[in-house]
C-alpha positions as CSV (number, residue, x, y, z in Angstrom):
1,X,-11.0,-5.1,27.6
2,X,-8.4,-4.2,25.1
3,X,-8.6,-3.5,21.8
4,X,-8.3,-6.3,19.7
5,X,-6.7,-5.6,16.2
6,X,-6.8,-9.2,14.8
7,X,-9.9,-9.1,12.8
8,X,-9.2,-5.8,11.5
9,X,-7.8,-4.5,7.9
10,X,-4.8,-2.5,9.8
11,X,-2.4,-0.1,8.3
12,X,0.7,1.5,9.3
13,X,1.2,4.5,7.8
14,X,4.2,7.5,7.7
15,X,3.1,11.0,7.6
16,X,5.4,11.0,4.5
17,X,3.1,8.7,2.8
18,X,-0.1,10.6,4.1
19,X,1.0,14.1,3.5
20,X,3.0,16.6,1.6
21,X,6.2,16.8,3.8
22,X,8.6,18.2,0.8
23,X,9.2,22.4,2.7
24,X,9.1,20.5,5.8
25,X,11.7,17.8,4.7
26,X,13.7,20.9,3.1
27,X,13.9,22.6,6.3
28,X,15.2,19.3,8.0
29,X,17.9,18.7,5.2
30,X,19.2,22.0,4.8
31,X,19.2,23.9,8.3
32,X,19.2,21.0,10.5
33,X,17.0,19.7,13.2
34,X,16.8,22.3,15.7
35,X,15.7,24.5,12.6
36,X,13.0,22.1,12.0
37,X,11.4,22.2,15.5
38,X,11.3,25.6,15.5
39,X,9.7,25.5,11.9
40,X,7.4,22.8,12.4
41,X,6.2,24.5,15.8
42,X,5.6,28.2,14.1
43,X,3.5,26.0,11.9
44,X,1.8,23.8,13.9
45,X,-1.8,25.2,13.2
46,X,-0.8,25.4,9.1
47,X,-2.6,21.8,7.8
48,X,0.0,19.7,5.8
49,X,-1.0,18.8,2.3
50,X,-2.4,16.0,1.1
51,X,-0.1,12.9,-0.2
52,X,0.2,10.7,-2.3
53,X,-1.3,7.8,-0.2
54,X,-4.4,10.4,0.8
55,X,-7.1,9.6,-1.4
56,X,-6.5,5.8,-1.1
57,X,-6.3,6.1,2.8
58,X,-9.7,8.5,2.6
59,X,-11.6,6.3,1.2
60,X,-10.9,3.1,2.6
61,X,-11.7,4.9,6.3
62,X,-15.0,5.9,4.9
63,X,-15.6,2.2,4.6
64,X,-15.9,1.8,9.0
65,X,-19.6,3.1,8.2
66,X,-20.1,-0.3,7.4
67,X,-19.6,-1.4,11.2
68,X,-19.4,2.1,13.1
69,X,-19.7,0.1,16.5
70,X,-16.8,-2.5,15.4
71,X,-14.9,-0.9,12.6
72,X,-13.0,-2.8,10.2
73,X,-10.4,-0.5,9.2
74,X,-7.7,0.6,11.3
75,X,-4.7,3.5,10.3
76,X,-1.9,3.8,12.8
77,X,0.5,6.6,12.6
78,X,4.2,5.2,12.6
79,X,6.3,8.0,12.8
80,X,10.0,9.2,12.9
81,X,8.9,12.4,14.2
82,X,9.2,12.8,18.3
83,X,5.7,13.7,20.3
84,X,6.4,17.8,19.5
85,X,7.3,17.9,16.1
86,X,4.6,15.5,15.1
87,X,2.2,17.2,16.7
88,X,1.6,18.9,13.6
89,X,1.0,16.2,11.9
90,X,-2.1,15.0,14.1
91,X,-3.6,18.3,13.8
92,X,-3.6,17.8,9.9
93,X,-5.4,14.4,10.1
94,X,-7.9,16.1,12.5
95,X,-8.1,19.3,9.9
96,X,-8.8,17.0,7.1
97,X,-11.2,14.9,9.5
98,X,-9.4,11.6,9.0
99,X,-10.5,9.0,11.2
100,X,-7.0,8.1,12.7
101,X,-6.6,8.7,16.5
102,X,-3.5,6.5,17.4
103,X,0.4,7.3,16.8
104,X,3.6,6.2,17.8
105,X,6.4,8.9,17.5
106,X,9.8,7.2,17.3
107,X,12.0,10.3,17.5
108,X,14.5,9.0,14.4
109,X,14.3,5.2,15.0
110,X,13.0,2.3,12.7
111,X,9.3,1.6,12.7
112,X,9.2,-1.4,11.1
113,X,9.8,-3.3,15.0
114,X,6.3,-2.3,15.8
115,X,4.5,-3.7,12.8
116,X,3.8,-7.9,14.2
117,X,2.3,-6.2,17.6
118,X,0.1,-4.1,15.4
119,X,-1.2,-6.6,13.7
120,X,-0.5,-4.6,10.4
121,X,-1.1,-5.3,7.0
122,X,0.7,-2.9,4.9
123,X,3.3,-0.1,5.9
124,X,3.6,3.0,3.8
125,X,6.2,5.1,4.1
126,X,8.2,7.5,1.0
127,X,11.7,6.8,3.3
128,X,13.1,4.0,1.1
129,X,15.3,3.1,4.8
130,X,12.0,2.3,6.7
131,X,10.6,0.2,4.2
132,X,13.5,-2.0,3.0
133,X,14.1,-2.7,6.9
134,X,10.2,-3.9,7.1
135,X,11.0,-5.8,4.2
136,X,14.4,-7.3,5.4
137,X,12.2,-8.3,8.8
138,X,9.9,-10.2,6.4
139,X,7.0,-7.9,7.0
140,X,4.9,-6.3,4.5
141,X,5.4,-2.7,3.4
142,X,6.0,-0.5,0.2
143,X,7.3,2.8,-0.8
144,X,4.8,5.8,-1.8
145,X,6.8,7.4,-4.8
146,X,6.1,10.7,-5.8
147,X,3.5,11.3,-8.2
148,X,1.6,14.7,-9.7
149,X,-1.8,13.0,-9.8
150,X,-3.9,12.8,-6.8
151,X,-7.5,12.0,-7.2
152,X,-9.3,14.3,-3.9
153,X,-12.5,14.0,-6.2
154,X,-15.8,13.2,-3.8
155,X,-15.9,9.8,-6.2
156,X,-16.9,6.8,-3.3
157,X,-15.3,4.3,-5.5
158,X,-12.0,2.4,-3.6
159,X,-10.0,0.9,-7.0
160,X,-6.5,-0.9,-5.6
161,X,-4.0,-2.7,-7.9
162,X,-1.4,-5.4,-7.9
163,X,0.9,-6.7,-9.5
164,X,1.4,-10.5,-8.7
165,X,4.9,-12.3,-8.9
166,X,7.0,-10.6,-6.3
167,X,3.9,-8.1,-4.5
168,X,1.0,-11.6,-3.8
169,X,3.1,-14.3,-4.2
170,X,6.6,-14.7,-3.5
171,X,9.5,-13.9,-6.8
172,X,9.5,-18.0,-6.9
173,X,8.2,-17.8,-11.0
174,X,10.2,-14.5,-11.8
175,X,13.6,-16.3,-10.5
176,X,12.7,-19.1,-12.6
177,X,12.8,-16.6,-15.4
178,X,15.3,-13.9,-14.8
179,X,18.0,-17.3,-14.3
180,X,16.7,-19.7,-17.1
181,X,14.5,-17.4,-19.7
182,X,10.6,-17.3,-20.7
183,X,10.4,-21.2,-22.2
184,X,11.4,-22.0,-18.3
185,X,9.6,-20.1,-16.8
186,X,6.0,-20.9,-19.1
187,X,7.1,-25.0,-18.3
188,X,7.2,-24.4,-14.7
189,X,3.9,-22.9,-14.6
190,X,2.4,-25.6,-16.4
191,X,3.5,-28.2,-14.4
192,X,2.2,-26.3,-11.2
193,X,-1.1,-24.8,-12.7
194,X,-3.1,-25.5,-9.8
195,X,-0.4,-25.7,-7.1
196,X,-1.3,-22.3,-5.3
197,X,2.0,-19.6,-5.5
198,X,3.3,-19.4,-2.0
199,X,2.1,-16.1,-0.3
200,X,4.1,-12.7,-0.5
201,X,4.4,-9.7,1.7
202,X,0.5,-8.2,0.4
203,X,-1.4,-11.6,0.6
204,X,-2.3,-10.4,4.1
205,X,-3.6,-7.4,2.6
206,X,-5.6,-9.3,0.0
207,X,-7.5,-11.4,2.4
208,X,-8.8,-8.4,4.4
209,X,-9.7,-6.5,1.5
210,X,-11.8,-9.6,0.8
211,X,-13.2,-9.2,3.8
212,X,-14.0,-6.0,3.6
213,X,-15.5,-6.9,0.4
214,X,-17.3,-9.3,1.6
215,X,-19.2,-6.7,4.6
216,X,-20.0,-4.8,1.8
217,X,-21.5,-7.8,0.3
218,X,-23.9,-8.2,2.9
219,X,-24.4,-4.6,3.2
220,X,-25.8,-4.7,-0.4
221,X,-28.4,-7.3,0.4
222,X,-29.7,-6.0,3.6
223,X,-30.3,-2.9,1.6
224,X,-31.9,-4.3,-1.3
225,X,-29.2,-2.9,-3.5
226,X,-29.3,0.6,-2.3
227,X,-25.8,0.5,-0.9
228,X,-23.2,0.0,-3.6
229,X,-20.0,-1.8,-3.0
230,X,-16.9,0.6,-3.5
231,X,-14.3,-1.5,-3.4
232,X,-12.8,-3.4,-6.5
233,X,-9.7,-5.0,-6.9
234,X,-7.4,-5.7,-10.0
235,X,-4.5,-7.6,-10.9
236,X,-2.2,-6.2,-13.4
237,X,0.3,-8.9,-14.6
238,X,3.0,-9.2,-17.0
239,X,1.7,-13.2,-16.8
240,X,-0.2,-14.0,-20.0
241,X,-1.0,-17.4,-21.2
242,X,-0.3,-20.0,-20.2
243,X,0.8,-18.8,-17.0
244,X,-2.7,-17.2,-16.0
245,X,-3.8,-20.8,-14.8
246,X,-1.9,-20.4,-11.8
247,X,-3.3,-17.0,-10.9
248,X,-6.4,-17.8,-10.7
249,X,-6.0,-21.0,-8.4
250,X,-4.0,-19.2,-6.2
251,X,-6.8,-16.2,-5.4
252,X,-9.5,-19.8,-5.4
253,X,-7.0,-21.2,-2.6
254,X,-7.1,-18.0,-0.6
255,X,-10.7,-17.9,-0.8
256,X,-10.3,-14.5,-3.2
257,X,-12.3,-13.2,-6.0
258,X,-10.7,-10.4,-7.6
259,X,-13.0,-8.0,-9.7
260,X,-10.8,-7.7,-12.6
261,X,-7.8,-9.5,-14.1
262,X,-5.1,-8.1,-16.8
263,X,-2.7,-10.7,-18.0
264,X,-0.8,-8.5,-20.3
265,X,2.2,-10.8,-21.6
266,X,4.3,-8.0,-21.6
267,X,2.8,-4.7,-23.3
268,X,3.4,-1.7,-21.2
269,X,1.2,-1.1,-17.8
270,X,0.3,2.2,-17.7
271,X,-1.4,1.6,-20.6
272,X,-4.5,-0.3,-18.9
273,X,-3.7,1.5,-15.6
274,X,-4.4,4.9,-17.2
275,X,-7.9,3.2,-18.3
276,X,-8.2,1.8,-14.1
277,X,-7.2,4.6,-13.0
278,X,-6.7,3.2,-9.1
279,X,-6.3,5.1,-6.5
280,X,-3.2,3.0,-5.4
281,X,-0.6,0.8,-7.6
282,X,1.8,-2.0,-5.9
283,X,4.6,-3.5,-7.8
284,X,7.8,-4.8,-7.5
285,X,9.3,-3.3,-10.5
286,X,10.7,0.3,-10.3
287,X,11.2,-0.2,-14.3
288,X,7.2,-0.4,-14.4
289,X,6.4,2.1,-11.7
290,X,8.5,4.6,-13.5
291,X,5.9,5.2,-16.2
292,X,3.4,5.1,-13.6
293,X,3.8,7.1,-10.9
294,X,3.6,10.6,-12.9
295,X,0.0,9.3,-13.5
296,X,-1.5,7.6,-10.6
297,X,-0.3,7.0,-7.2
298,X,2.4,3.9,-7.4
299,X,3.7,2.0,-4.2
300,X,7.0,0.0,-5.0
301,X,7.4,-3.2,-2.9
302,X,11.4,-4.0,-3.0
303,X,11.3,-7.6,-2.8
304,X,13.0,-10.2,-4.1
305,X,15.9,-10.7,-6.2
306,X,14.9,-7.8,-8.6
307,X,15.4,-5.1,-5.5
308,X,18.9,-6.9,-4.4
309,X,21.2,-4.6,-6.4
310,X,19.0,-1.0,-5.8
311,X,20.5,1.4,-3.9
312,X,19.1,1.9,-0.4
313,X,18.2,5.3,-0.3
314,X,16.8,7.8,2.3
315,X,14.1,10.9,2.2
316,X,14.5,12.6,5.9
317,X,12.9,12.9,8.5
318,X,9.7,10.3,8.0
């Protein structure tokens, strides 16, 4: 019987996002790939180390223990890397006992096409190329940027946060306000207070972190309280009043209980982030994930008619 990914929280994942590919990306840039085989095989036994999407993709595999005979959580390699030079890469998940044991190797070309058969939820990657084609094919995926801050503490605790407008929902509110101004935009989400937002690339996501959430729940009341949930969720939002209505009816629609809430009306993010701490950030913005990705690990989603005018960029070989 196959193996059925449709009830499962699955992620696609770039070793770029997983591990520390910088030497390895400099050999590929500056001498070439044939220079970069013959690196990557004289260092095939030498671990990578860890990225910036590490501790978030640590913990949230710890969380199949909840369902070791069924496990929730699925992470699937995409890579850009043929069968050879990513073998390196396998070994490293094995050294650091990850529990990912499937790959596809793609030898150069875009992964995004694999994402719908894989029933995937989120795609991580730190080449801007792979993601902004995922996003372009409508699917849901965000850039890992670079940050200096990785949390490999032995802390349990899974904290993720979103933005909303542009990352949850669709950029349909933040149109409204780039085109016409904040009056506009605070009308409009009065008249639809309780009209749900329409879905964005990481509602998806949402719902089977809820789920997961959910197992944990129950896993809690079997135990009499002696397991403790790790996962908690926050929403960090330059929405403030009047605007928070809609948030809220939109999670109730989905069926969603976030843990925590910041409607911030505009002062600065990685203020209260700093305070989170999360092991993982999504936003739209690159003008808000510039202040904080130097502290905690920041995913940009480039959606929407904010992204339009960036630069498509590219960071070698995966």
């Amino acid at each position: 019987m196959p193996y059925d990914l449709s009830e499962r929280l699955v992620i696609g994942l770039a070793s770029s996002a997983l591990f520390d590919l910088a030497e390895s990306d400099r050999v590929f840039r500056e001498q070439g790939e044939a220079a970069y085989r013959v690196y990557q095989r004289d260092n095939e036994d030498v671990p990578l180390g860890t990225g910036v999407a590490f501790p978030f993709i640590k913990r949230l595999l710890s969380l199949n223990e909840l369902s070791p005979e069924n496990p929730p959580i699925e992470v699937v390699l995409l890579s850009r890397n043929d069968p050879e030079t990513g073998l390196r890469v396998m070994k490293s998940i094995e050294h650091h006992e990850l529990g990912i044991t499937r790959a596809i190797f793609l030898q150069g070309r875009y992964p995004h096409r694999f994402i719908p058969a894989l029933n995937i939820s989120l795609f991580l990657s730190a080449n801007r190329q792979d993601v902004d084609q995922a996003i372009l094919a409508g699917h849901p995926a965000g850039q890992v940027l670079s940050s200096g801050d990785l949390d490999l503490t032995d802390e349990e605790e899974l904290r993720i946060a979103f933005d909303f407008d542009g990352v949850l929902v669709t950029d349909e509110s933040e149109t409204i306000y780039q085109e016409q101004g904040i009056e506009a935009f605070r009308e409009y989400e009065r008249a639809n207070a309780q009209v749900p937002a329409e879905s964005g690339l990481l509602a998806t996501f949402l719902r089977k972190l809820a789920h997961i959430q959910a197992l944990e729940k129950l896993r809690e009341e079997e135990t009499l309280g002696a397991y403790r949930p790790r996962v908690r969720v926050s929403i960090v939002t330059a929405r403030n009043a009047p605007a928070h209505e809609r948030v809220i009816h939109t999670m109730r629609s989905w069926g969603v209980t976030v843990n925590e809430a910041y409607f911030l009306g505009g002062i600065a993010k990685e203020h209260v982030l700093g305070i989170i701490e999360p092991h993982i950030f999504f936003d739209d913005q690159a003008s808000h994930l510039s202040a904080t990705s130097d502290r905690l690990p920041s995913v940009h989603v480039p959606f929407g008619q904010l992204n339009q005018s960036v630069g498509r960029g590219d960071l070698g070989q995966d």
